[in-house]
C-alpha positions as CSV (number, residue, x, y, z in Angstrom):
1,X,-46.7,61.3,139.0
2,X,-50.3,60.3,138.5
3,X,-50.2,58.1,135.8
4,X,-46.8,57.0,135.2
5,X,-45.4,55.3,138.9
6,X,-45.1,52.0,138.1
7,X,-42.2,53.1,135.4
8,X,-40.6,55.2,137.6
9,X,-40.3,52.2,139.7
10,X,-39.0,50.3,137.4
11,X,-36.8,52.5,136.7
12,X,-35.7,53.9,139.7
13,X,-35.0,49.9,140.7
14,X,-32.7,49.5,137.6
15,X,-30.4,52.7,138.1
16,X,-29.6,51.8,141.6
17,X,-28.6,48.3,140.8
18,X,-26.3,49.8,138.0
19,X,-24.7,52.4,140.1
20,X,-24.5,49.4,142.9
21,X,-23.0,47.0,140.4
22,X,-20.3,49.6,139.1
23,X,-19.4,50.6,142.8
24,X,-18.8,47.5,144.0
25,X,-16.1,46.0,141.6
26,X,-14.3,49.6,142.0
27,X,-10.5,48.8,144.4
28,X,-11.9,49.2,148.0
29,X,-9.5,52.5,148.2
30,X,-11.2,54.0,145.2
31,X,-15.0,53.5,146.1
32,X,-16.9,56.4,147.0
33,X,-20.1,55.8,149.5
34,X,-23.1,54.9,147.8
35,X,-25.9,57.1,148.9
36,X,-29.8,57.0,147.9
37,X,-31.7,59.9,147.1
38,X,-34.4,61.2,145.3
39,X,-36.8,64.3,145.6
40,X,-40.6,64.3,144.5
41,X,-41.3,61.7,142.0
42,X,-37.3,61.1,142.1
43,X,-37.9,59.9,145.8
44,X,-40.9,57.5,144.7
45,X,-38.5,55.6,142.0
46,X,-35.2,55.7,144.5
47,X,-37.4,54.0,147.3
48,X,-38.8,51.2,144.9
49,X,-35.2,49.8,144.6
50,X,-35.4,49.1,148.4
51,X,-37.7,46.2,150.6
52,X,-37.3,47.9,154.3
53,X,-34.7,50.1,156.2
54,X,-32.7,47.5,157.1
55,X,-32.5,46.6,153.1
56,X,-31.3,50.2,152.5
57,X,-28.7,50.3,155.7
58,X,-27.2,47.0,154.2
59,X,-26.8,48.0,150.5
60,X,-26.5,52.0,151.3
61,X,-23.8,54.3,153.1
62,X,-27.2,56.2,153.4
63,X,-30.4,57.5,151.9
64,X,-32.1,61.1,151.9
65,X,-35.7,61.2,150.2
66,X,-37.3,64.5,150.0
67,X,-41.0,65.2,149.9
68,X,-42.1,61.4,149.5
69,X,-45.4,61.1,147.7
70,X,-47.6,59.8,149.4
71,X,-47.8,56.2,147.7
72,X,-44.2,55.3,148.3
73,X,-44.5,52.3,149.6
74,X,-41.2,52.2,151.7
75,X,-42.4,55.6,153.5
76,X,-45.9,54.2,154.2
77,X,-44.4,51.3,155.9
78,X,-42.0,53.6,157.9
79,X,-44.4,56.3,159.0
80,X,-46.8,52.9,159.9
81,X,-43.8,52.3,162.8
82,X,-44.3,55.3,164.8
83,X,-44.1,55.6,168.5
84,X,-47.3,56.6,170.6
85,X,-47.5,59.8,170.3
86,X,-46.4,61.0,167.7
87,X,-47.7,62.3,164.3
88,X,-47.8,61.2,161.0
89,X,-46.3,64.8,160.3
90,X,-44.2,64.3,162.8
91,X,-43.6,61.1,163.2
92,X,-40.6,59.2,165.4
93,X,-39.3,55.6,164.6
94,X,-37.6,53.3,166.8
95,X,-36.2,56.5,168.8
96,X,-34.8,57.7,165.7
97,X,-31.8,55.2,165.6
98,X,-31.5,54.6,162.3
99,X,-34.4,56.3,160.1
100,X,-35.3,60.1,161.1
101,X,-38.4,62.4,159.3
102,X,-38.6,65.7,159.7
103,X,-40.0,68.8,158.5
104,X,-36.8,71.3,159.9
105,X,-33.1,70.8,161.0
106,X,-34.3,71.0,164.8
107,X,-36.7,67.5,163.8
108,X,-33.6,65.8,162.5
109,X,-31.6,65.9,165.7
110,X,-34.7,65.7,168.3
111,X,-34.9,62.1,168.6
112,X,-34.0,60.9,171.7
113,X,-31.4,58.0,170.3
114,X,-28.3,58.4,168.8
115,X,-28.4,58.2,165.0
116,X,-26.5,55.3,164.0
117,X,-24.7,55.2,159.9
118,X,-25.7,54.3,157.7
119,X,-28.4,56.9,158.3
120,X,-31.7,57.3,156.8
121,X,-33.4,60.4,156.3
122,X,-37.0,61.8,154.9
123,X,-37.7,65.5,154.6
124,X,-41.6,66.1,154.9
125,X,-43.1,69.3,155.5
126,X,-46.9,69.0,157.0
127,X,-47.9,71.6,154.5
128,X,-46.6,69.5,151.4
129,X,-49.3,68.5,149.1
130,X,-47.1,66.2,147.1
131,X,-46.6,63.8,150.7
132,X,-50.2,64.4,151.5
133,X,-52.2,63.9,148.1
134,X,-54.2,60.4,147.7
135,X,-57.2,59.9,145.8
136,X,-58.4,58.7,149.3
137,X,-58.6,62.2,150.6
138,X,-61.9,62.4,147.8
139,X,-64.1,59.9,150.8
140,X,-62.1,59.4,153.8
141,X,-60.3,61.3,156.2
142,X,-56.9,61.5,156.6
143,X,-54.6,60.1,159.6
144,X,-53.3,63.9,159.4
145,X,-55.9,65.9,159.1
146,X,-57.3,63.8,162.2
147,X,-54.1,64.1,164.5
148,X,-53.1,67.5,166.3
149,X,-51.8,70.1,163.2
150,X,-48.4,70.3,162.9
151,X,-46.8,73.5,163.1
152,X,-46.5,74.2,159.1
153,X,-50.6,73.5,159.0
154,X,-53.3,76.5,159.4
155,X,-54.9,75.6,162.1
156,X,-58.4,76.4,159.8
157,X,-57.8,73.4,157.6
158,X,-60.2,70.6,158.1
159,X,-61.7,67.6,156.1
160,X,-64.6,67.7,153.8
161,X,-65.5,64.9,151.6
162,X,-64.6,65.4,148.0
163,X,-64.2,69.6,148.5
164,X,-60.6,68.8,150.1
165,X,-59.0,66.1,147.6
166,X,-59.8,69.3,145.3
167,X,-57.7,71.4,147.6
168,X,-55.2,69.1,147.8
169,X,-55.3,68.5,144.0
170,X,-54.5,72.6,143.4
171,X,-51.9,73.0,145.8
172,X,-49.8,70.7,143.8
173,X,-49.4,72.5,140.9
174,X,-48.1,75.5,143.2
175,X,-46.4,73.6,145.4
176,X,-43.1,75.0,145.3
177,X,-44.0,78.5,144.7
178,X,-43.8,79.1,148.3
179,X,-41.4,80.4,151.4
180,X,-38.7,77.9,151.7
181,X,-39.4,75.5,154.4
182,X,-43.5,75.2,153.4
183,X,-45.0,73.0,150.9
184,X,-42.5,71.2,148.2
185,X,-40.0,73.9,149.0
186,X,-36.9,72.1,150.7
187,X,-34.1,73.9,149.6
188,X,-32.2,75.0,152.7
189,X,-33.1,71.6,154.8
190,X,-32.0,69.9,152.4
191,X,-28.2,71.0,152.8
192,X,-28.3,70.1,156.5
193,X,-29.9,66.6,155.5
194,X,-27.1,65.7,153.3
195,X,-24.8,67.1,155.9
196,X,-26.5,64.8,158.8
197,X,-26.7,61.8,156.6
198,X,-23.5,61.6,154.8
199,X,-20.6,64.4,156.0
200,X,-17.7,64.0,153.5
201,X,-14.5,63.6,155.3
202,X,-13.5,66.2,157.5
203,X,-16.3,67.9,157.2
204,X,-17.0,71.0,159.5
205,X,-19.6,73.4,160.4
206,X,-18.1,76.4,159.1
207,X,-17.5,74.2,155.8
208,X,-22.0,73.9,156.0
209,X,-22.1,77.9,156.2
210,X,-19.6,77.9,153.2
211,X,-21.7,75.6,151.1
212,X,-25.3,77.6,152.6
213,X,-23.6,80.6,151.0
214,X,-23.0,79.3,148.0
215,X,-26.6,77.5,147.6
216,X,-28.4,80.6,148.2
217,X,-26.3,82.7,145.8
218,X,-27.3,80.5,142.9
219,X,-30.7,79.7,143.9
220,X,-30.7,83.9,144.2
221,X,-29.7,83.6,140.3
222,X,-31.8,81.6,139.2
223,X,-34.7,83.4,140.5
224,X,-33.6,86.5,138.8
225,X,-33.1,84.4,135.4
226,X,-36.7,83.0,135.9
227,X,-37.9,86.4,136.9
């Protein structure tokens, strides 16, 4: 994450032109929809491949990119779009029409527009380091830390120079040792996200509570395992 970006890039670029390549000679009847997504670091490289929204809606059935860092380049220029008055937590684009941020399930479908496919999501939470960290945080205060908190922020955080990049810095390593729904913890939005971006066929509601089931009994598991 801090030292090896560019690569990711790179990387992240090359993948989705294969994937793109190998989808698009596939019979019309046969090809499944091409989706973008990445998480963390995984969301930096996925994001390089694209130039703007537009770009993604025209090569993409969809995107979902959780817990951007902070110098994805694609996410800057998004978050750069929103409407007057509204966060950079929090943020609203273009009435939410094509590209939608959000932090819980209510976010995703509180834009005022209809959400037209292909859809483009970010999950953010206001208390994820991993979105938040720059080394700018070390002399200059943040466009966050300046706004009104957002709901996931203790209302005792502030901005002090150097003392909170150092903060910052910590939290990352912990992260996603937290409640889901704080920090880098997305694991139940991020069912709802994938729902809201891409439904398979036929998809239903009960079919989500089916699948919710399911992802909490294994991530239940694999808590025990680690434990």
């Amino acid at each position: 994450f801090l030292v090896d970006r560019e690569r990711a890039a790179d990387e992240g670029r090359a993948l989705f032109d294969a994937v793109a390549a190998r989808v698009e000679v596939m019979a019309p009847q046969r090809r499944p929809q091409l989706i973008a997504y990445g998480e963390s670091l995984g969301s930096f490289a996925s994001q390089a491949a694209f130039d703007s929204v537009p770009d993604v809606r025209e090569r993409c059935d969809g995107a979902l990119w959780v817990g951007p860092p902070h110098a994805s380049t694609l996410w800057q220029r998004v978050v750069a779009r929103r409407e007057p008055g509204t966060t950079l937590a929090s943020p609203v684009v273009d009435g939410g029409r094509a590209v939608r941020l959000a932090g819980d399930a209510a976010e995703l479908a509180d834009p005022p527009r209809p959400w037209r496919s292909p859809r483009v999501a970010y999950l953010q939470h206001g208390s994820d380091p991993v979105v938040w960290w720059t080394p700018d945080l070390l002399f200059s205060r943040p466009v966050w830390l300046a706004e009104p908190a957002d709901d996931d922020v203790i209302s005792a955080m502030s901005w002090y120079p150097v003392v909170t990049f150092w903060q910052v810095t910590a939290d990352l390593a912990n992260s996603q040792a937290v409640p889901d729904g704080h920090g880098h913890n997305y694991r139940a939005l991020a069912l709802d996200a994938v729902v809201d971006v891409a439904p398979p066929r036929g998809w239903t509601r009960a079919d989500t509570e089916r699948a919710r089931a399911v992802h909490a009994d294994v991530v239940d598991r694999a808590m025990e395992i680690e434990g």
